[in-house]
N, C-alpha and C positions, 0 to 999 in steps of 0.2 A: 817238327815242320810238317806241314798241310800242304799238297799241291791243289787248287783248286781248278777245276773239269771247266772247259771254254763254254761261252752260253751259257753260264750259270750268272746269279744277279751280281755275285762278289766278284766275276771274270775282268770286269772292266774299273773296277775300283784299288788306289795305289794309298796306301798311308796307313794311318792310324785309328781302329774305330775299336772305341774300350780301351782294353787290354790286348786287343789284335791287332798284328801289324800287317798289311798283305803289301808285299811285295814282288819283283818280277825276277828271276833265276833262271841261267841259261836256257831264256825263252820259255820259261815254266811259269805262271802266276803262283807263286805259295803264299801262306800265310800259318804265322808264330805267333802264339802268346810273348807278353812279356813277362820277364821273371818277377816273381813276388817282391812288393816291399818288404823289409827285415821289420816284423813286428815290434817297436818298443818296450824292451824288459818295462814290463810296473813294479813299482817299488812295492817291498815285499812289506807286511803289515808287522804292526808289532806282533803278533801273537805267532805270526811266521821266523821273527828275529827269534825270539823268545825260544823257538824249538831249536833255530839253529845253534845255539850258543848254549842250549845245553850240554848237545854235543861236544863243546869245545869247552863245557868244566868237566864232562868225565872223563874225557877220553886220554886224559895226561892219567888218571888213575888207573883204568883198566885197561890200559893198553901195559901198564907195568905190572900189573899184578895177571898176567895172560896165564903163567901157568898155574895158576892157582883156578883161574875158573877155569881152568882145563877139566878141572876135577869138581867143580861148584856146578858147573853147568855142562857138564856131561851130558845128565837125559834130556836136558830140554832142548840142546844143543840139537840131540840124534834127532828127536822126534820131530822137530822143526825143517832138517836137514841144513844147517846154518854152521858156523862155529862158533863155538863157547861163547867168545868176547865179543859177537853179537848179539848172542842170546841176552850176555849181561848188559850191556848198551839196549837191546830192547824194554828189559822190566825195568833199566833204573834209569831212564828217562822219564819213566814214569814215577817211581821211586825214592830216585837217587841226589836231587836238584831242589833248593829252594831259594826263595827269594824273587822278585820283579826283574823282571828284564830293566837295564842291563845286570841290576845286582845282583845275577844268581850264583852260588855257591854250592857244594855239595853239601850233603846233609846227610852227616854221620850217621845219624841216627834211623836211618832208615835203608841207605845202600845196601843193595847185597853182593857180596862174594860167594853167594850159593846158594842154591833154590832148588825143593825138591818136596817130597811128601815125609817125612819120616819126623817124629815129632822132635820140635828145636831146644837144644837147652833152656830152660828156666831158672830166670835170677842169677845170673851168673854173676859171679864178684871176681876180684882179682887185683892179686897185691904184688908189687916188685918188694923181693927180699931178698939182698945181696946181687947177684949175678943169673936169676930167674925170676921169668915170671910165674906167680901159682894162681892158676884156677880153681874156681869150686863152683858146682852150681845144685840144684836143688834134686830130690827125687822125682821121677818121671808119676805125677799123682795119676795119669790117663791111663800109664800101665798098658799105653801100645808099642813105646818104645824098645826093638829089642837092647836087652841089657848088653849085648856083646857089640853093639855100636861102637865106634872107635871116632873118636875128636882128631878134626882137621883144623888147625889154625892158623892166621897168618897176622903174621907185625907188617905194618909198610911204615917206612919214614919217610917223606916226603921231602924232607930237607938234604938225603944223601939217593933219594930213591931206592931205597935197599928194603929188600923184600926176604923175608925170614918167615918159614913154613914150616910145617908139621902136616904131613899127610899119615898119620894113623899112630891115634895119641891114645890114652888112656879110657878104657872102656866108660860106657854110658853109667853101669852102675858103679863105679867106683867114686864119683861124685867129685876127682876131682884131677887135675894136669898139673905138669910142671914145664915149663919150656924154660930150656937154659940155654944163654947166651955168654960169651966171649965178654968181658968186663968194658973194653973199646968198641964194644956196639951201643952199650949202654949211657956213657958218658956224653953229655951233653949232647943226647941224641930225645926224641921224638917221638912216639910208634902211635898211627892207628891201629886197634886190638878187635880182631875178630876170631869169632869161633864157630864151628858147625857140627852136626855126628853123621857120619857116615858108614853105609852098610856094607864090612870087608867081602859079601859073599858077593852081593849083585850091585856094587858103587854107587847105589843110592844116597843121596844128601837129603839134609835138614836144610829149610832156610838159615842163614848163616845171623850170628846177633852180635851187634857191635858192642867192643866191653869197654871202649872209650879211648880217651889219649893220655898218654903216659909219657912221663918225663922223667928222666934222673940226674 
């Protein structure tokens, strides 16, 4: 509110001009704006759905696998100043999602549960036999990796939401893992299969390589 000073041009004017109202108060000329109209939401573009609904394919995944990128996305995590299962929601938005809005899906093949500098297994294969799963995967040919790296893995089942880890598996050079499970995790169960190496001195990670879906 404005009190407007007598002898001015607005002293003698009562109503509405614009957005200003001048009025008279216990013998005071004032004068008030009126409050803003409420701008109308615009409807948001496709390519604005499209980002939103990303979010709402990954987030039923990495919101279950949180404590796994605890340890996946540790450094990018700190460096950012963010938490892990942001960090992850950040690269695999970019990453982690394909297909047309509305058809989009997550895409195995390229999410990550860990992102880091330290060189990522290569070729990895992997077989269920019996009540374990066994990894192998190839010699480090770049010969940056150190050999005393340690394999982090995780099984998710999406059908029971059960999440099965290994945080510090079978070193880099030994070429290969065993994760053994419980005979009733296995049965007519599910798993996305990933694997990473990480560094037991300073918790560095490997980008993380998905080894596929597995049924028994």
């Amino acid at each position: 509110m404005a009190i407007i000073q007598e002898g001015t041009v607005l002293a003698g004017i009562r109503g509405k001009i614009g957005n200003v109202v001048i009025y008279t108060w216990k013998n005071k000329v004032c004068a008030r704006s009126l409050p803003a109209k409420p701008r109308k939401k615009r409807p948001r573009t496709i390519p604005q759905q499209a980002q939103a609904n990303k979010m709402k394919v990954l987030s039923p995944f990495l919101n279950a696998v949180k404590p796994f990128l605890r340890v996946g996305f540790k450094h990018v995590a700190d460096k950012r100043n963010i938490t892990a299962n942001n960090a992850a929601k950040s690269v695999n938005m970019l990453t982690g999602v394909k297909g047309e809005f509305p058809n989009q899906e997550i895409n195995w093949d390229t999410i990550l549960v860990a992102d880091g500098p330290l060189q990522k297994p290569e070729n990895v294969t992997v077989r269920i036999v019996e009540n374990a799963f066994h990894f192998t995967w190839d010699k480090d040919k770049t010969q940056t990796g150190n050999p005393g790296d340690r394999t982090i893995i995780l099984l998710f089942s999406k059908t029971h939401r059960r999440v099965l880890v290994n945080y510090s598996g079978s070193r880099r050079d030994e070429l290969k893992d065993t994760f053994y499970l419980d005979s009733h995790y296995l049965k007519k169960n599910t798993y996305e299969v990933f694997i990473a190496f990480k560094d037991v001195t300073s918790d560095e990670v490997s980008k993380s390589v998905y080894c596929g879906r597995f049924s028994k």
